[in-house]
C-alpha positions in Angstrom: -1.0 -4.1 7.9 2.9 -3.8 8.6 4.6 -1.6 10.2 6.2 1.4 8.7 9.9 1.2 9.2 10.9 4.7 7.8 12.8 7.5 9.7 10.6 9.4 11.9 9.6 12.8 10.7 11.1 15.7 13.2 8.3 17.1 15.3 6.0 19.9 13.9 6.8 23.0 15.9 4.4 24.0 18.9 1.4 26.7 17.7 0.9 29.1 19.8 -2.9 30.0 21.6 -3.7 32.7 19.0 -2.3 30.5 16.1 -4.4 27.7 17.9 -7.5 29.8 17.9 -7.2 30.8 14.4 -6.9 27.0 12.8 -10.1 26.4 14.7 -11.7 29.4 13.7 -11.1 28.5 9.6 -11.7 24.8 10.4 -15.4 25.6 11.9 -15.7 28.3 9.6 -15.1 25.5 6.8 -17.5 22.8 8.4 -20.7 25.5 8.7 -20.3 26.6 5.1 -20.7 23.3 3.4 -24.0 23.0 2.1 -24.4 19.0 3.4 -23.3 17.0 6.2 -21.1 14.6 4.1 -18.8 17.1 3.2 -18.7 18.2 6.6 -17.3 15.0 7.4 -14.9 14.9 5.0 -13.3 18.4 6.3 -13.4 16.7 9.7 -10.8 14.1 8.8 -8.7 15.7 6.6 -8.2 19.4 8.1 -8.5 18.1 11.9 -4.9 17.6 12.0 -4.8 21.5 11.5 -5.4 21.8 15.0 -3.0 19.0 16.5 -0.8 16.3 15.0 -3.1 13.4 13.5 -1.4 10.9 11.3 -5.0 9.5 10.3 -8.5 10.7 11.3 -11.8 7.9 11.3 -14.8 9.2 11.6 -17.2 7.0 13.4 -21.1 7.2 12.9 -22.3 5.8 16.7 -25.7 4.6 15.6 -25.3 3.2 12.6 -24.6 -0.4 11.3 -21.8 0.8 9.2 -18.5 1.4 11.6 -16.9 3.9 9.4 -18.3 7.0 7.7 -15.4 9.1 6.6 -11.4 8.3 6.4 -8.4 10.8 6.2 -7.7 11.1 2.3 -11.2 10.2 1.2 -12.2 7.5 -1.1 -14.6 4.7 -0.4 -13.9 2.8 3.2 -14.4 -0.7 3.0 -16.9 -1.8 5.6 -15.9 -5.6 5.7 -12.1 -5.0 6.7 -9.7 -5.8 9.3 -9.7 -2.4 9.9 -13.4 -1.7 9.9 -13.6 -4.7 12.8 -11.0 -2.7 15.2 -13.3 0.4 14.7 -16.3 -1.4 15.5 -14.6 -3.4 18.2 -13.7 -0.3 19.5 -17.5 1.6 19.4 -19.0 -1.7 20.8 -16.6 -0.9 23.8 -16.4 3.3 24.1 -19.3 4.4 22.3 -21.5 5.9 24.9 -18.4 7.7 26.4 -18.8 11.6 26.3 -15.4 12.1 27.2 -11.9 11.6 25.3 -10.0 8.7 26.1 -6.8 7.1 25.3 -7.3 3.2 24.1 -5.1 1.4 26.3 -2.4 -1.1 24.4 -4.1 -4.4 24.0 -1.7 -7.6 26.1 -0.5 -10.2 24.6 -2.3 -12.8 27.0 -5.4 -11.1 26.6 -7.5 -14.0 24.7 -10.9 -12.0 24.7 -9.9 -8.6 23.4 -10.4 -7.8 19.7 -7.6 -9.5 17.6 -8.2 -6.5 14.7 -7.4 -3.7 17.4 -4.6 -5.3 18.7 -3.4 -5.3 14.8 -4.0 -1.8 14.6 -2.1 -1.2 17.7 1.0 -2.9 17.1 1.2 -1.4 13.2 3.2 1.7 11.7 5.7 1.1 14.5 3.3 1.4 17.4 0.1 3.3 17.0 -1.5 5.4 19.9 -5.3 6.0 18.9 -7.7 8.7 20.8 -10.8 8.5 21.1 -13.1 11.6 21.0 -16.6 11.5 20.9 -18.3 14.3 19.4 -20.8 15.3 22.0 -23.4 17.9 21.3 -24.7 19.2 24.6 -23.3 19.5 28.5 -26.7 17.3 29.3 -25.5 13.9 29.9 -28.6 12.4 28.9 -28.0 14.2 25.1 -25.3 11.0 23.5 -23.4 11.7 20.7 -24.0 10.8 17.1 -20.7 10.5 16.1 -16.8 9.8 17.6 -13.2 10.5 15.9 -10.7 7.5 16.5 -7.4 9.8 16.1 -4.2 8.1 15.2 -0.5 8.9 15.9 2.0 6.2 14.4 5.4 5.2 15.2 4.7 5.4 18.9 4.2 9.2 19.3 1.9 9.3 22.7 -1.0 11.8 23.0 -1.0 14.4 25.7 -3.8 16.1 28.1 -3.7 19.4 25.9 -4.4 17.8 22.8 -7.2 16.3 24.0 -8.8 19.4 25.9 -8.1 21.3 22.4 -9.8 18.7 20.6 -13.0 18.3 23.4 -13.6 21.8 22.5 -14.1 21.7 19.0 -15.8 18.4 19.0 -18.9 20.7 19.7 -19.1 22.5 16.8 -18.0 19.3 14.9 -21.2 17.3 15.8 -23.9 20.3 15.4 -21.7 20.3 11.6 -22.6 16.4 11.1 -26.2 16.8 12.1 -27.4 20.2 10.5 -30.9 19.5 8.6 -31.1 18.6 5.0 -33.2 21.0 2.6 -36.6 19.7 1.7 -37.8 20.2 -2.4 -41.3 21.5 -2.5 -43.4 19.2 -4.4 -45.0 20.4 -8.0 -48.5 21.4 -8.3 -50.9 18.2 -9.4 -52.9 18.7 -12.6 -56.7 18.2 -12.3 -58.8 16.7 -15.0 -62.5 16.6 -15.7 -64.6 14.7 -13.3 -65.9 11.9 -15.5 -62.4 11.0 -16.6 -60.8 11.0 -13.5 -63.1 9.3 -11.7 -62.1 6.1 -14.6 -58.4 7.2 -14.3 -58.2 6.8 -10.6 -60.2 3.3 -10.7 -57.4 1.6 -13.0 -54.3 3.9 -11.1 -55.8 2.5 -7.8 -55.3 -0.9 -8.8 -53.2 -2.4 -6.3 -49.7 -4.3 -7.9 -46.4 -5.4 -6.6 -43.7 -2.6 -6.8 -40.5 -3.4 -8.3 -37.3 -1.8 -10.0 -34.7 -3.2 -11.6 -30.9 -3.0 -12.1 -28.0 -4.3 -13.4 -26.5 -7.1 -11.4 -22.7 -8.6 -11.1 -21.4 -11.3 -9.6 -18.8 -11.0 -6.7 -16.6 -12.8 -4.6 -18.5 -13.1 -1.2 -15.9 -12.0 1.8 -12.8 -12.6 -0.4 -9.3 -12.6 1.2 -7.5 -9.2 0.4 -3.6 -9.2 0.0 -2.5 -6.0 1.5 1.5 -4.6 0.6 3.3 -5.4 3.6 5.5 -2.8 3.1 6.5 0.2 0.6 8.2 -0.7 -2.4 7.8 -1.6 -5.9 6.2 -4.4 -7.2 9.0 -6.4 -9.4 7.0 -9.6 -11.0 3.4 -10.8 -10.5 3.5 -14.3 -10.1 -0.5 -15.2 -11.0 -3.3 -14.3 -13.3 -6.6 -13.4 -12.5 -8.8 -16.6 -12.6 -6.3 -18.5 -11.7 -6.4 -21.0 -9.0 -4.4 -20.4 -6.0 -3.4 -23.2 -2.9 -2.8 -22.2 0.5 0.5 -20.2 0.9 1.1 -19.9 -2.9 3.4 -17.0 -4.3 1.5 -13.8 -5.2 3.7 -11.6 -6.2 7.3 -10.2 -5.0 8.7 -6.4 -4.8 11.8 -5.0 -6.2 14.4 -6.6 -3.4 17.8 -4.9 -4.8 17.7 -2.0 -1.6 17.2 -4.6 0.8 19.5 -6.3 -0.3 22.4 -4.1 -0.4 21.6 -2.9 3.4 21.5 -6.3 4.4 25.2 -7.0 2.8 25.7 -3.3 4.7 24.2 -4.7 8.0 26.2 -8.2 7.6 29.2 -6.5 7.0 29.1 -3.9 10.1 28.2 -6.7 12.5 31.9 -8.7 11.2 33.8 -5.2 12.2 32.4 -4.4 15.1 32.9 -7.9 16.4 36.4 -7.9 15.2 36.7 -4.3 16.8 35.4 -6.0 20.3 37.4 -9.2 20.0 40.7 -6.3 19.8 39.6 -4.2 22.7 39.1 -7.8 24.7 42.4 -8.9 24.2 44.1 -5.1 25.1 41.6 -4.7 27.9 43.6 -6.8 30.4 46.4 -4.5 30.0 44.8 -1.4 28.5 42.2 0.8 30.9 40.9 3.2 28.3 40.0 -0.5 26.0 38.5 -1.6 29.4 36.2 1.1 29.4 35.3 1.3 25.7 34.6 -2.8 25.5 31.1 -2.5 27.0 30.5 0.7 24.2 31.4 -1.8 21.7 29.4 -4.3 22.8 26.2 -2.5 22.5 27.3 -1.8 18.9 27.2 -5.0 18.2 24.1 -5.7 19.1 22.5 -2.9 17.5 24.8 -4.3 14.3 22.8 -7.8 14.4 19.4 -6.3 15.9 20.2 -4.4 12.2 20.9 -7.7 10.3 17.9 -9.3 12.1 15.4 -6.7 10.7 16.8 -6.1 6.9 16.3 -9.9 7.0 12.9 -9.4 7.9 12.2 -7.4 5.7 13.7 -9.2 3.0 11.5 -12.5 4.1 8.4 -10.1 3.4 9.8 -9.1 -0.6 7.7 -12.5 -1.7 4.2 -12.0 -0.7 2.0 -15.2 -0.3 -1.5 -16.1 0.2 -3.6 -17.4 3.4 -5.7 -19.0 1.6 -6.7 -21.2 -1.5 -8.9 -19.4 -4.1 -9.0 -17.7 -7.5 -7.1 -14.7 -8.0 -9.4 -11.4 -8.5 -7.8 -8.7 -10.3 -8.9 -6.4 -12.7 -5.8 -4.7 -14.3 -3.0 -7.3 -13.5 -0.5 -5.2 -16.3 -1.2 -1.7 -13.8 0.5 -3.4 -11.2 3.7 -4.6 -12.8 6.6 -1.4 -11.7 3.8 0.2 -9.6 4.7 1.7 -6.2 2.9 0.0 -3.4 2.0 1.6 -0.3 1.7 0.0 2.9 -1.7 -1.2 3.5 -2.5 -0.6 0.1 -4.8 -3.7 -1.7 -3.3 -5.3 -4.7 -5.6 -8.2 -5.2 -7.6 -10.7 -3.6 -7.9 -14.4 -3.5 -11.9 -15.5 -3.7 -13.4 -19.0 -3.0 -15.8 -19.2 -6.7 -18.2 -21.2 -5.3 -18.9 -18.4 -2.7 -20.4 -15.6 -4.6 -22.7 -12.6 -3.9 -24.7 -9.6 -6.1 -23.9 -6.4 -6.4 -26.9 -4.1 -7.4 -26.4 -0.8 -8.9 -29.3 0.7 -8.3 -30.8 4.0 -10.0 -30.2 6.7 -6.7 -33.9 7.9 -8.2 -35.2 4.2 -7.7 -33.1 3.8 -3.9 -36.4 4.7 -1.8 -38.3 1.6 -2.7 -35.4 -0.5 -1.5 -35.9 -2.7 2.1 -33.6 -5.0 3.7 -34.5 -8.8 3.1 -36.3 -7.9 0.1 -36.7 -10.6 -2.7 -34.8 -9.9 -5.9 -35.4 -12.1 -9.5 -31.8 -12.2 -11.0 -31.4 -13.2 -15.2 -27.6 -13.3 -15.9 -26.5 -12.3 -19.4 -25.5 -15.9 -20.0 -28.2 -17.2 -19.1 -31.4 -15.1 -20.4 -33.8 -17.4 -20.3 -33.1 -18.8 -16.3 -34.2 -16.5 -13.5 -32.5 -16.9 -10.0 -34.3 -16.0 -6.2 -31.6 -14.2 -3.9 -33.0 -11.6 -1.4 -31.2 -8.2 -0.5 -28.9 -8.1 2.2 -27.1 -4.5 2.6 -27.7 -0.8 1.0 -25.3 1.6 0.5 -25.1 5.1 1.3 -22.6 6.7 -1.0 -24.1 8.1 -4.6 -21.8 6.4 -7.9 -21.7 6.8 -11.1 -22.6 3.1 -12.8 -21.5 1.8 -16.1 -24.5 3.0 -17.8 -23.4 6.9 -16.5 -26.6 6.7 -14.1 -26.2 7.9 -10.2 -26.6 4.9 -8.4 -26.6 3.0 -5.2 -24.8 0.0 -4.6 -26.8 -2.7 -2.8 -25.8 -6.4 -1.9 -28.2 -9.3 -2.4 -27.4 -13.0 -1.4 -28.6 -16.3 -3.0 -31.2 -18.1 -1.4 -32.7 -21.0 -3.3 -29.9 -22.1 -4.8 -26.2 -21.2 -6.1 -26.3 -20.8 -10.0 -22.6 -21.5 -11.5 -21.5 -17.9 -11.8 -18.3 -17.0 -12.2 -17.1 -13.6 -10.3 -17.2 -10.9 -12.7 -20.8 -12.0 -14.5 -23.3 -9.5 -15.5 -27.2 -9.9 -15.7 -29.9 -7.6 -14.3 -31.8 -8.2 -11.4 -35.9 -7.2 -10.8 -36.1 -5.8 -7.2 -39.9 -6.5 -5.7 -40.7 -3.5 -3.0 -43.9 -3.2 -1.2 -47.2 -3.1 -2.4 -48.6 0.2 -3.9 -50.6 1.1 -6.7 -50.7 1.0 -10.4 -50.5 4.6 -11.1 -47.1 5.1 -8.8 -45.6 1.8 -10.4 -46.7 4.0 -13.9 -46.0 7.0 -13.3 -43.2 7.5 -10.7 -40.3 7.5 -13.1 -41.9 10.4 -15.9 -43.1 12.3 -12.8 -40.0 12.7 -11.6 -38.1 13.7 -15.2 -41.1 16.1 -15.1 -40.4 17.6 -12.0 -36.9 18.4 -12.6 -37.7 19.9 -16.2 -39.7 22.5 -15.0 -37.7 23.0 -11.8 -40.1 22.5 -8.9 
């Protein structure tokens, strides 16, 4: 991620104790009336900066495999990013601290600290990051469930009273995350006749195999995302998805024409001020007041070429180039062409095709029969008649809408016996095996459940 280079916005004005008081009143106010924790997390991240300055807000789930739960601005958080290492990196090191704490800058000879965090660190022109665990009792032996990393960019440091402010309302912040879900009563089981349940229950009883399935598509396994160094708009697109890619190829480039008009600006104001010094230099022998102003001038010629220096750097970053060999993965390459990039903002990524994975979209009805490691039959659409082993590997958390307008669940499932010759983007669906139970639940679990919601028990 690069650093943002843009003028620093002026200081928010200092709040007052009662104006203090009242932002934390609406913001807990806010976080107890949500009817589930996960929006309670999302007000967390986006309305703590109501209380003191936050440029970004992470929440962080402390015992859980996934390192981030909730980002400032919403959206999905990928779990396999730069990013998501320097927030694990940083809950491996501070995650049974109960009390705030400044992460100290990373050195640059320090070979065994996290390379991600050190990223983070040194981007958006120096970022200070806080961390605040969200403790949920004064008894030390009580640990919290969840921590905030706070950010401040461009090198804006945090002070003691933003920290005490925050402590306190990290209480009611982690009894918000935690509250109870509601539990649905069950509905009322029908009863038959004796004699025909007794031959009912027989062939329900029968034990079988349990299984689901799901529609399956093929993905780049750990691909190599291009993130936009910098803001700007993206000029030309210099590849097309599928197409293969060597190392340090040409991705794309940005609209250049700013940059370079303040580098001609920057190159220009370096020649006058030197020709301004080289005057004051020769009338300094003779000249007191030139005396005095030469050293003045010769600081603004350094600041002319430490200019020229960084528009040039910035123009060396307009071309964007790849890592790594691969093939290009890009949905909607005509979106892109004239769109405004962010910094930090993924255009496309660059996947090896001979390294792929699944991704399951799994009915959210069908999600409690899903186990880790669990053994999955996979038909791809191009090949009907040819099954493929691969076992699952991850489960997701977050509820989506899949292409067949069913809430789902994604889950990831790696091959095992072999590697069919699958190109990312393939389709097929996929039979998930579960544990063993019995015939009538393999039968009956789906119409049970329709039933259940039609009569609203």
């Amino acid at each position: 991620m690069a650093a943002n280079n843009s003028t620093p916005l002026p200081p928010p004005p200092r709040m007052t104790a009662d104006m203090v008081l009242a932002s934390l009143l609406r913001v807990c106010a806010s976080l107890f009336a949500t009817p589930a924790p996960q929006e309670s997390a999302a007000i967390i991240v986006n309305r703590v900066s109501e209380l003191v300055r936050v440029d970004r807000a992470v929440l962080v789930p402390l015992a859980e495999k996934r390192a981030i739960l909730a980002v400032t601005g919403g959206g999905a958080a990928a779990q396999d990013s730069s990013f998501a290492d320097a927030v694990e990196a940083a809950r491996d090191k501070y995650g049974d601290s109960q009390e705030p704490l400044l992460i100290p800058p990373i050195p640059d000879d320090d070979k065994k600290a996290s390379p991600h965090l050190k990223k983070v660190q040194s981007a958006m022109g120096g970022t200070s990051i806080l961390w605040m665990p969200l403790w949920l009792s004064h008894d030390r032996n009580i640990l919290p469930a969840h921590a905030l990393w706070l950010e401040r960019w461009r090198g804006v440091p945090w002070e003691m009273q933003d920290a005490e402010l925050l402590r306190h309302a990290a209480l009611f912040m982690g009894h918000a995350l935690l509250r109870p879900k509601k539990i649905i009563s069950r509905p009322v089981r029908r009863f038959f006749k004796w004699g025909i349940a007794i031959a009912i229950l027989v062939f329900l009883g029968m034990p079988v195999t349990s299984g689901v399935m799901a529609p399956a598509k093929v993905v780049p396994d750990h691909p190599n995302y291009i993130f936009a160094p910098m803001d700007g708009i993206l000029k030309e697109l210099l590849v097309k998805p599928g197409q293969w890619v060597d190392e340090n190829a040409p991705l794309f480039r940005y609209d250049a024409r700013v940059l370079d008009k303040r580098l001609d600006e920057a190159y220009r104001n370096v020649a006058s001020a030197k020709a301004k010094f080289v005057k004051l230099e020769g009338a300094a022998h003779r000249d007191p007041e030139a005396r005095a102003e030469l050293s003045v001038q010769k600081l603004e010629v350094e600041r002319a070429e430490a200019d020229v220096k960084f528009y040039a750097q910035q123009q060396s970053r307009a071309q964007v180039h790849t890592a790594k060999p691969g093939v290009i993965v890009l949905d909607d390459p005509d979106a892109l062409i004239g769109a405004a990039l962010q910094t930090g903002q993924t255009v496309l990524s660059v996947a090896d095709p001979s390294k792929t994975k699944l991704h399951l979209m799994v009915a959210a009805a069908d999600v409690g029969l899903l186990k880790k490691d669990a053994e999955v039959s996979v038909r791809m659409d191009s090949e009907p008649l040819e099954s493929f082993s691969a076992k699952i590997t991850r489960i997701g958390f977050d509820i989506r809408i899949s292409e067949n307008q069913v809430p789902s669940v994604m889950a990831e499932a790696v091959w095992t016996n072999q590697t069919p010759k699958a190109q990312p983007g393939q389709k097929g669906s996929a039979k998930i095996f579960g544990p063993m139970t019995v015939m009538g639940m393999q039968l009956f679990r789906k119409p049970f459940i329709v039933f259940r919601t039609f009569i609203g028990l």
